[in-house]
Legacy VTK file of the C-alpha trace (Angstrom):
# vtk DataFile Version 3.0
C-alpha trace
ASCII
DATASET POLYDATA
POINTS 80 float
111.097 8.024 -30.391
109.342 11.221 -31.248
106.106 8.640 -32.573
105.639 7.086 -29.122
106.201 10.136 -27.446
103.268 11.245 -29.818
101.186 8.670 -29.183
101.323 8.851 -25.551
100.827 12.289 -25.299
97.984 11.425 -27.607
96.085 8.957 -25.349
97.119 10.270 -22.135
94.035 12.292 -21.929
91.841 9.582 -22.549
92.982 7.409 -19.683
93.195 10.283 -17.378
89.419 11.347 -18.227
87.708 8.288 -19.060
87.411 7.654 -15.538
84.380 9.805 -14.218
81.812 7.124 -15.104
81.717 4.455 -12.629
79.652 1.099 -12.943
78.606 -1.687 -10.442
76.301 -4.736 -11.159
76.029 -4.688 -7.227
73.769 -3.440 -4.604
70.045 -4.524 -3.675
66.502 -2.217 -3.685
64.296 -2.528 -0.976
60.959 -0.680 -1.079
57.996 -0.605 1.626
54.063 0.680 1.079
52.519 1.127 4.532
49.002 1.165 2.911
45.965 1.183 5.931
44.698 -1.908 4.881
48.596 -4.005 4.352
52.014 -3.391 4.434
53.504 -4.525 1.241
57.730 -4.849 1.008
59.689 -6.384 -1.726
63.285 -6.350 -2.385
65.499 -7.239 -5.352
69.572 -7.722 -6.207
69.539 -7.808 -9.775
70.276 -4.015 -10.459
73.174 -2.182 -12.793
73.998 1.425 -11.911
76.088 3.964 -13.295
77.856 6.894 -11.843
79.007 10.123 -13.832
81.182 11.609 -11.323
81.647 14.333 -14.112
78.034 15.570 -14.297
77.738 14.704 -11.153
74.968 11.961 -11.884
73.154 8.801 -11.333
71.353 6.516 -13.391
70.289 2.464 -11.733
68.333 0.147 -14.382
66.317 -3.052 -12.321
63.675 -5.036 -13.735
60.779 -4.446 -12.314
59.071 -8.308 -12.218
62.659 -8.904 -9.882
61.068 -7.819 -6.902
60.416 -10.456 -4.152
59.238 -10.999 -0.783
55.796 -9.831 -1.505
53.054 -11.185 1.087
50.612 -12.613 -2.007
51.232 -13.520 -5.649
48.365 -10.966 -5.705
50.374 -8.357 -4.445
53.333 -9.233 -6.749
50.704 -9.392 -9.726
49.905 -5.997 -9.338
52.898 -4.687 -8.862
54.192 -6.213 -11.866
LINES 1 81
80 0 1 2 3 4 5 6 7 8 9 10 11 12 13 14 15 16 17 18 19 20 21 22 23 24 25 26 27 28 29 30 31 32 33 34 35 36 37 38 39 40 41 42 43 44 45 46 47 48 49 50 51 52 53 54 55 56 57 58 59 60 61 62 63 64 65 66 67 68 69 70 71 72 73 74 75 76 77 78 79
């Protein structure tokens, strides 16, 4: 009895702090450059983010060549 008790007690405070980081593998970017010459927007889904509610921080990771919706392949060339 006195082992489980132990071990309990032992990973209690694992489970009750191991929740302050938070992920999602949900959400979308949208960005827009209103340049004189064009507007140029793009927009992409495929982004992972993390949330340290702990340290009270942020970190999102997106690859860049996911971006769509530009108005020329030129634009998206550049870009990329």
């Amino acid at each position: 009895m006195n082992k489980v008790l132990s071990l309990i007690l032992l990973f209690t405070p694992a489970i009750c702090f191991g929740q302050s980081v938070f992920q999602t593998n949900q959400g979308s970017v949208k960005f827009t450059s209103d340049a004189p010459l064009e507007m140029i927007q793009a927009q992409t889904t495929k982004i992972k983010g993390l949330l340290n509610t702990t340290e009270r921080s942020f970190a999102f990771l997106l690859p860049m060549s996911s971006f769509e919706g530009f108005n020329s392949k030129l634009q998206q060339t550049h870009f990329n």
